[in-house]
C-alpha positions as CSV (number, residue, x, y, z in Angstrom):
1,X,0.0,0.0,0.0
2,X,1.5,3.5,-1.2
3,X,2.4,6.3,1.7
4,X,-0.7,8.8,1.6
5,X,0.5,12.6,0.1
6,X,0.9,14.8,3.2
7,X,-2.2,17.1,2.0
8,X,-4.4,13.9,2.0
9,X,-2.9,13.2,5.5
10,X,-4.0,17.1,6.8
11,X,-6.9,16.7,5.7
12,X,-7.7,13.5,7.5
13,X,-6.4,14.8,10.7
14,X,-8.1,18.3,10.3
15,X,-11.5,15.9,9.8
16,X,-10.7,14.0,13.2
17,X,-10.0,16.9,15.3
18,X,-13.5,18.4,13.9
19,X,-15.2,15.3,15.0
20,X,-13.6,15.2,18.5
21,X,-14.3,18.8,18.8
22,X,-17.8,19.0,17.5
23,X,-18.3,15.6,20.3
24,X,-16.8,18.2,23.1
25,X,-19.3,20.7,23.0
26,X,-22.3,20.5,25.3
27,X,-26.0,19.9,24.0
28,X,-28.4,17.8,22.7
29,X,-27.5,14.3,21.4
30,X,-29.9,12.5,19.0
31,X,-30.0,8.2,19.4
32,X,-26.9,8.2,16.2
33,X,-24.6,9.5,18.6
34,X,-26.0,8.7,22.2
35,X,-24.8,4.9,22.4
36,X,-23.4,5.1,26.1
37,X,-20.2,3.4,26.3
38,X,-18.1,1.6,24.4
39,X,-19.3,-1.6,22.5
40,X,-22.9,-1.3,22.6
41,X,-24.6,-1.9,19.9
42,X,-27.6,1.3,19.3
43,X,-29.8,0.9,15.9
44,X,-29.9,-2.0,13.6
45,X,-30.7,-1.8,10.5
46,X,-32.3,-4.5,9.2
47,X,-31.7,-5.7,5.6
48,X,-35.1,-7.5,5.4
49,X,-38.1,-7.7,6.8
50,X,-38.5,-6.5,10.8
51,X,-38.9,-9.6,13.3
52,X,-41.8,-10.0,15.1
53,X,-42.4,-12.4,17.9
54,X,-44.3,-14.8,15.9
55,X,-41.7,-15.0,13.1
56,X,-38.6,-17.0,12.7
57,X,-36.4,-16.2,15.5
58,X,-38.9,-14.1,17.3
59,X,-38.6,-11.1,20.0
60,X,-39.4,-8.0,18.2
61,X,-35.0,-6.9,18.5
62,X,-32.6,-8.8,20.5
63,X,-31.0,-6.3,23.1
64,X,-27.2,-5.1,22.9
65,X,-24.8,-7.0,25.7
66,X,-21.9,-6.0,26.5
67,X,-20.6,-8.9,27.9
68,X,-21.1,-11.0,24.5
69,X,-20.3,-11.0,20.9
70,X,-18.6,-7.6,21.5
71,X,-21.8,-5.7,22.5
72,X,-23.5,-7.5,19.1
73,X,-27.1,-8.3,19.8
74,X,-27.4,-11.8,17.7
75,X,-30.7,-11.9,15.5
76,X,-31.7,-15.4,14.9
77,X,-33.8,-15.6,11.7
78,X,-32.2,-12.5,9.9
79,X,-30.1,-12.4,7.4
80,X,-27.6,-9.4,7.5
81,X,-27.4,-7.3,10.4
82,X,-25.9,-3.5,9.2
83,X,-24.1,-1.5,12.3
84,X,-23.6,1.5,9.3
85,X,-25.5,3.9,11.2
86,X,-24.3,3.1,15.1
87,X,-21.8,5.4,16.6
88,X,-20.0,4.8,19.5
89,X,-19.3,7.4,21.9
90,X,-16.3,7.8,24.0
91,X,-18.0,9.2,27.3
92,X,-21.4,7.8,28.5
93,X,-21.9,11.2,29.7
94,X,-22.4,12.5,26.3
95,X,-25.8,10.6,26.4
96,X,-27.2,13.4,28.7
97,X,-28.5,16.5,27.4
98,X,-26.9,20.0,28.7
99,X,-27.9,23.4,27.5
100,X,-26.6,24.6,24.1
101,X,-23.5,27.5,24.3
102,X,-25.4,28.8,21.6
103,X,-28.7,29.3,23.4
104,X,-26.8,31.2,26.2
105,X,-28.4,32.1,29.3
106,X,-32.0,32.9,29.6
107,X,-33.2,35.3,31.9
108,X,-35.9,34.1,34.7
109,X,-39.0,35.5,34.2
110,X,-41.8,34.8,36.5
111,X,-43.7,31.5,35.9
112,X,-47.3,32.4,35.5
113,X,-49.0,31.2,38.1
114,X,-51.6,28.5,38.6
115,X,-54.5,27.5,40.2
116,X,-56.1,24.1,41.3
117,X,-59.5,22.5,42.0
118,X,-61.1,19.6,42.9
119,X,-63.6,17.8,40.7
120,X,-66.3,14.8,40.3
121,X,-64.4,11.8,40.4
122,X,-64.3,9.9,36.8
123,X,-62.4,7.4,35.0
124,X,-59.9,9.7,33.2
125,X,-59.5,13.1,31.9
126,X,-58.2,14.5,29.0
127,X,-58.1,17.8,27.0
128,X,-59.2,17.8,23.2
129,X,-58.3,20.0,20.5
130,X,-60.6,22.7,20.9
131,X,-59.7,23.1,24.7
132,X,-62.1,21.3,25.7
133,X,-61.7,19.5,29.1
134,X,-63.4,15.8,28.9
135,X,-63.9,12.7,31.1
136,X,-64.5,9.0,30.6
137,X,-67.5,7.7,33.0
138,X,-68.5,4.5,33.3
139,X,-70.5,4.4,30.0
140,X,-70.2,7.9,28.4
141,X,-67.6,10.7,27.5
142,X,-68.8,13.8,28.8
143,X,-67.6,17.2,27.4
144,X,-67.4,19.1,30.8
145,X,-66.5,21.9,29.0
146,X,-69.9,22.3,26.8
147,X,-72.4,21.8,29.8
148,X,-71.4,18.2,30.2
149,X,-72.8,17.1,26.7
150,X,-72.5,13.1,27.1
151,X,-71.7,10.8,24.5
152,X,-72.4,7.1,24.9
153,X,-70.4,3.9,24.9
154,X,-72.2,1.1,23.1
155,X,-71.0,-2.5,24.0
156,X,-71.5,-5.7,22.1
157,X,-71.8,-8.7,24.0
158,X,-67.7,-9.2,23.3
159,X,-65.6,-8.4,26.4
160,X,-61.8,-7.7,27.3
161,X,-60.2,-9.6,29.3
162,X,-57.3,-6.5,29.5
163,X,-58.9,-4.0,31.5
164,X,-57.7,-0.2,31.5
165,X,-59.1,2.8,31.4
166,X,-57.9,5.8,29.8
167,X,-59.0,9.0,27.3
168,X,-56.7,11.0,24.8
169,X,-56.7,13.2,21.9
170,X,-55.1,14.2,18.7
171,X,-54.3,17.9,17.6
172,X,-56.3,17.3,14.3
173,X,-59.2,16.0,17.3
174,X,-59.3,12.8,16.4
175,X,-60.1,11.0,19.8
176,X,-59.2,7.6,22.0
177,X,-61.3,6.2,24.4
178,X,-60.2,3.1,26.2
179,X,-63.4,1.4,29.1
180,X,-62.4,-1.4,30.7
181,X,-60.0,-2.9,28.0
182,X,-62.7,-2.0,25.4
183,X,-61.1,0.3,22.2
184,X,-63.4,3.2,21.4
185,X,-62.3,5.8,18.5
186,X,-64.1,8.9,17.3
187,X,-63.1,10.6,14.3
188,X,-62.0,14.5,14.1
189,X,-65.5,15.1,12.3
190,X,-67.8,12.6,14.4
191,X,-69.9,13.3,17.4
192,X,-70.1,9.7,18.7
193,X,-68.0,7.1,19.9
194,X,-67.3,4.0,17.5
195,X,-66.7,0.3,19.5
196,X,-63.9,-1.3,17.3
197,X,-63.4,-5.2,17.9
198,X,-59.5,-4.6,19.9
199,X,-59.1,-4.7,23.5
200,X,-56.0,-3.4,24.9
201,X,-53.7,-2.6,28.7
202,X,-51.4,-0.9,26.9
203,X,-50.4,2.4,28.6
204,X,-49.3,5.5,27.1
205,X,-50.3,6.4,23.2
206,X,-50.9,3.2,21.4
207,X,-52.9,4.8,18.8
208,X,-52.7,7.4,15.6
209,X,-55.5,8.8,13.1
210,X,-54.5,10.2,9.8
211,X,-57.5,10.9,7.3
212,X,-55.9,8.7,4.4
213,X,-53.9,5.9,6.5
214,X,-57.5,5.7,8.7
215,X,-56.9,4.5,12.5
216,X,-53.6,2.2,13.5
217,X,-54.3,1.0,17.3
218,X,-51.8,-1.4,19.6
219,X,-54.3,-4.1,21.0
220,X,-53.8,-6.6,23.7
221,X,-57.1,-8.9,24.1
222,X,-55.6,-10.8,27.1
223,X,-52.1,-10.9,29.0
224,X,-51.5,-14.5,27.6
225,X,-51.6,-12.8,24.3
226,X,-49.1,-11.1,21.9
227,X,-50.2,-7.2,21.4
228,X,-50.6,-6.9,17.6
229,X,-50.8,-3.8,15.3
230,X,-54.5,-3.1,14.3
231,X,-55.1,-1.2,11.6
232,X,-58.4,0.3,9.6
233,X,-58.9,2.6,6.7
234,X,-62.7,3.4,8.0
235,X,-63.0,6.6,9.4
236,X,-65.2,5.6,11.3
237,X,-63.2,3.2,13.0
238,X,-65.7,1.0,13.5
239,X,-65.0,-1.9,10.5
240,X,-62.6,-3.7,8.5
241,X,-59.7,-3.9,11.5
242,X,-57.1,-6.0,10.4
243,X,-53.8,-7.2,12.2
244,X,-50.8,-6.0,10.3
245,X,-48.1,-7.3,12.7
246,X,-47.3,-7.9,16.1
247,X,-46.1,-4.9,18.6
248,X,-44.0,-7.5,20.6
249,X,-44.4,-9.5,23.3
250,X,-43.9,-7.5,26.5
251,X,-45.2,-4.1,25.8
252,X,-46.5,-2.0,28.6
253,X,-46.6,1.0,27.4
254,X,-46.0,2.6,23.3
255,X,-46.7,5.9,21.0
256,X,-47.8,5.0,17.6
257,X,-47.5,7.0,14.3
258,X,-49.9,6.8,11.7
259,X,-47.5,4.4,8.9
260,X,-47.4,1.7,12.1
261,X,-43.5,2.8,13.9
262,X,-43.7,2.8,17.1
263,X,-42.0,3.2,20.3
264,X,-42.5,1.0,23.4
265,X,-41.5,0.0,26.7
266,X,-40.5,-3.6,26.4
267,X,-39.4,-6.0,29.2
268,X,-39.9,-4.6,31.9
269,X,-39.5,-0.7,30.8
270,X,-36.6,-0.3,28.1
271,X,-37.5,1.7,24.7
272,X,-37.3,0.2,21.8
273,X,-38.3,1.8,18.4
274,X,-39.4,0.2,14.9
275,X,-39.2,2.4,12.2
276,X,-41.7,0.8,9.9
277,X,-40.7,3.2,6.7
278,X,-36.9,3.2,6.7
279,X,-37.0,-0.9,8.5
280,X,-34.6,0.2,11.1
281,X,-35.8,-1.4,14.7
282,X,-33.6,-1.3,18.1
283,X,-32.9,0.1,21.4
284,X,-32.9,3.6,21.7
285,X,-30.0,5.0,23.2
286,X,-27.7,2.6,25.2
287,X,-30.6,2.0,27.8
288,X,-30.6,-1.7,28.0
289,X,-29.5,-1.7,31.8
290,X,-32.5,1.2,32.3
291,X,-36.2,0.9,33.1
292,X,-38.6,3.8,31.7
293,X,-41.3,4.0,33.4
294,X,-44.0,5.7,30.8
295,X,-44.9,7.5,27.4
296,X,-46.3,10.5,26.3
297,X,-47.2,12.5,23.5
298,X,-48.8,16.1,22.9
299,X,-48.6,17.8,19.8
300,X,-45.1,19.1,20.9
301,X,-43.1,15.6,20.8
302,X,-43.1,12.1,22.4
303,X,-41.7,11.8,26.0
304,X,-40.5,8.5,27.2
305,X,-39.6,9.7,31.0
306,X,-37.9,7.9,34.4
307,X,-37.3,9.3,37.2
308,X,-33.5,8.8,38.9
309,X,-32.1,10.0,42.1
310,X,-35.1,12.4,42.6
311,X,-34.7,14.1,38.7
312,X,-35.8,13.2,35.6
313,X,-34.2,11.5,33.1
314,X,-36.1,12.0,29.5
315,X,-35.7,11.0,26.1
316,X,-37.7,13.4,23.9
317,X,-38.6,13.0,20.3
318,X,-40.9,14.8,17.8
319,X,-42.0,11.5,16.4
320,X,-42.7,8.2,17.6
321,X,-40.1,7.2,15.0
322,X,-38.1,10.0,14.8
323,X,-33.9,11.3,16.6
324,X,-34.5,11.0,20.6
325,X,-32.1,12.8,22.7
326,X,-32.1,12.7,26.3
327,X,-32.7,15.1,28.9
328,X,-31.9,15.2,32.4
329,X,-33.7,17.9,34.4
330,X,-33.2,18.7,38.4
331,X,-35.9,18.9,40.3
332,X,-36.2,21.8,43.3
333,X,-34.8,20.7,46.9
334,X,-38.2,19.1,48.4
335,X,-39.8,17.4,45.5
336,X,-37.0,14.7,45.4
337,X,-38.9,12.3,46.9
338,X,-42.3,13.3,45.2
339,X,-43.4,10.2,43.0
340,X,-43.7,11.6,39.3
341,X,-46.9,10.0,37.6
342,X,-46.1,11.1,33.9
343,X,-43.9,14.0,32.0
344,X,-45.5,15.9,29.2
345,X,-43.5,18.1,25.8
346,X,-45.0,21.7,26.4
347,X,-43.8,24.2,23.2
348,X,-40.7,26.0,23.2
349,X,-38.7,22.8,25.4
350,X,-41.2,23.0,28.2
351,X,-41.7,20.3,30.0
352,X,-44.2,19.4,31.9
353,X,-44.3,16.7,35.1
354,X,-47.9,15.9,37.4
355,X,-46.7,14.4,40.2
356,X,-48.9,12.7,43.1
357,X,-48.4,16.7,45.2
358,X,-48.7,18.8,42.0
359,X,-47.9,20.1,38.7
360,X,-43.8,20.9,38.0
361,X,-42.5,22.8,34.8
362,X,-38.9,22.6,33.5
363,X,-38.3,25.6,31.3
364,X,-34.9,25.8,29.1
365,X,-32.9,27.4,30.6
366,X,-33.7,26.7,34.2
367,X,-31.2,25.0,36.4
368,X,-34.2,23.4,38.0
369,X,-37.7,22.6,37.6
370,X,-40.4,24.1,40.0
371,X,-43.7,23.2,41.4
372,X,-46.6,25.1,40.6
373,X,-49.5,24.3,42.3
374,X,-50.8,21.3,44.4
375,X,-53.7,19.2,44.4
376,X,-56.6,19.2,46.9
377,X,-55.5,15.8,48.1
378,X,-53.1,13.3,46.9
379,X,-53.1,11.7,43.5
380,X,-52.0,7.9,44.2
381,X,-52.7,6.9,40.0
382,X,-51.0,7.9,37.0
383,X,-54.1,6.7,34.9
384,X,-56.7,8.9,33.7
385,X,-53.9,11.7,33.9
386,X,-53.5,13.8,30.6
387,X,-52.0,17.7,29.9
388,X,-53.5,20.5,26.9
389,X,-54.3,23.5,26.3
390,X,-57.4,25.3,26.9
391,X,-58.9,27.4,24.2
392,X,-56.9,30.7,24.8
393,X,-53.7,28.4,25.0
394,X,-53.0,28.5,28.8
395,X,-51.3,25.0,30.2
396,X,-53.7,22.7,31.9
397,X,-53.0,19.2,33.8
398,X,-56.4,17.5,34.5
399,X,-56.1,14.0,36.2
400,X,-59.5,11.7,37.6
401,X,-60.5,14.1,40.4
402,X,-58.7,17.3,39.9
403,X,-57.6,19.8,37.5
404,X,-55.0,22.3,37.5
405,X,-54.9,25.7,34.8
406,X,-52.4,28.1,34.2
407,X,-54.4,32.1,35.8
């Protein structure tokens, strides 16, 4: 092999010191770059079709270990495994998010402040598009906001064995009613409630509407069972649901885009994300020794949160399937040890965190988070629990027998 020409040789170290420079600086780090540690394997892309747990070699993506094949996950059943794309860091610390030098500091303004109040005790609570605050009863969803006008549920003699309650909506209004494992939908342009034929426990977003993909929903008809994609091109929602693939088979909790990626909480609380349009699936981030503990999405981004040593530790993403980075926000002396029940995306790198005392919000630029209000009495359940906006865009956090607003 020749010697390389001195110019070729500059330019190949000038290219090195960029990297090692540009990997100095603080900031945010997407999932390419975030692999904590060295040989830990982060995405995969798969030259073929994505596993699923009913296919040859089963188990959705085999996690990275360190300990064997050099941090290689081994895929039985797949053909070529392509580590292109995975980028090894040199400091696990790099994993964790720190303000931009570019941002600089940001002046402390007052946080608005809040107010809190007790209400009827429902099922769950949830904010729709128009500001509207809602609640799932035990056979309706009443729009508290409009003089509680009250939709009904209509069962079929089918039941769930999966049992969960829970109420969410889309920014384009499209809305997702779970009673007592039983998968309701409404469309952005219905008034009523369609019964679709999937049952599901899955927490967190498990659903998407998009007026020409129709309604994509993660069921799960009984624990012995493997969750499955649903899917539906009926606006209505309520016909012609057909299983596209499964979702894996330990998913607690999952967000779910419109073309069927998805991220979930798998085995007992690590993220995994399939990217159904590029056919990339794998652990996101180096977290296969970490436990999240939930997922959320407003039309701001995709939260999957934990919290560790009293903060938060976040991985934030505007898409289901799109570049997570991960945050970790401090918490003010004295909520330490307050349980956190679920962290929200506000706009402009809000965050937003109801805990069993309260409401906290992390702002950029704060060196801490701060509570805002507290509830009336404790909240001991993080389901039913949802944040929005009202109609003249102040924050709101409404939970089964509370709400809190922004004055």
């Amino acid at each position: 092999m020749g010697r390389a020409h001195p110019p070729v040789v500059a330019l190949l170290v000038l290219g090195l010191c960029s990297w090692s420079c540009d990997r100095s600086r603080g900031g945010t780090v997407s999932e390419d770059a975030a692999l904590q540690g060295p040989r830990t394997l982060g995405f995969i892309e798969l030259r073929g079709a994505i596993p699923t747990p009913s296919s040859p070699g089963g188990g959705a993506v085999a996690w990275a270990n360190d300990e064997a094949d050099g941090g290689l996950a081994s895929m039985p059943g797949v053909a070529q495994v392509s580590l292109d794309d995975a980028a090894v860091p040199t400091d696990a610390a790099s994993a964790i998010a720190t303000p931009s030098p570019s941002e600089g500091p940001v002046a402390e303004e007052p946080l608005r402040s809040w107010s809190a109040q007790a209400l009827p005790p429902v099922l769950a609570r949830a904010i729709d598009a128009r500001g509207h605050r809602v609640a799932l009863t035990e056979d309706s969803v009443v729009d508290e906001s409009a003089r509680g006008a009250r939709s009904a549920l209509v069962f079929d003699d089918a039941r769930c064995d999966a049992m969960l309650d829970t109420l969410s909506f889309d920014e384009a209004g499209a809305g997702y009613a779970v009673r007592a494992g039983r998968v309701f939908v409404r469309g952005p342009d219905a008034r009523g409630w369609a019964a679709t034929n999937a049952c599901t426990d899955i927490a967190g977003e498990p659903w998407s509407f998009d007026p020409s993909r129709g309604w994509s929903v993660i069921a799960h008809r009984s624990r012995g069972a493997t969750p499955a994609v649903m899917v539906t091109r009926d606006r209505t929602g309520r016909y012609d649901w057909t299983v596209v693939s499964a979702a894996g088979e330990r998913v607690g909790a999952a967000a779910l885009d419109p073309d069927g990626s998805r991220l979930v909480l798998e085995h007992g609380g690590h993220p995994l994300m399939i990217d159904v349009t590029r056919e990339v699936a794998g652990a996101v981030l180096a977290t296969a020794s970490v436990e999240f503990e939930g997922v959320t999405r407003t039309k701001n981004g995709v939260i999957v949160w934990r919290q560790s040593d009293g903060d938060l530790d976040l991985l934030v993403s505007r898409l289901a399937r799109g570049s997570y980075r991960r945050e970790r926000v401090a918490r003010d002396a004295g909520t330490e040890t307050v349980r956190v029940l679920g962290v929200w995306a506000g706009a402009l790198g809000l965050r937003v965190a109801i805990t069993t005392r309260g409401v906290e919000l992390f702002e950029a630029g704060r060196a801490h988070g701060r509570e805002v209000v507290r509830w009336p009495s404790t909240l001991n359940s993080a389901h039913g629990i949802n944040v929005g906006w009202l109609p003249d865009g102040r924050l709101a956090a409404v939970t089964p027998v509370a709400w809190a607003r922004e004055n």
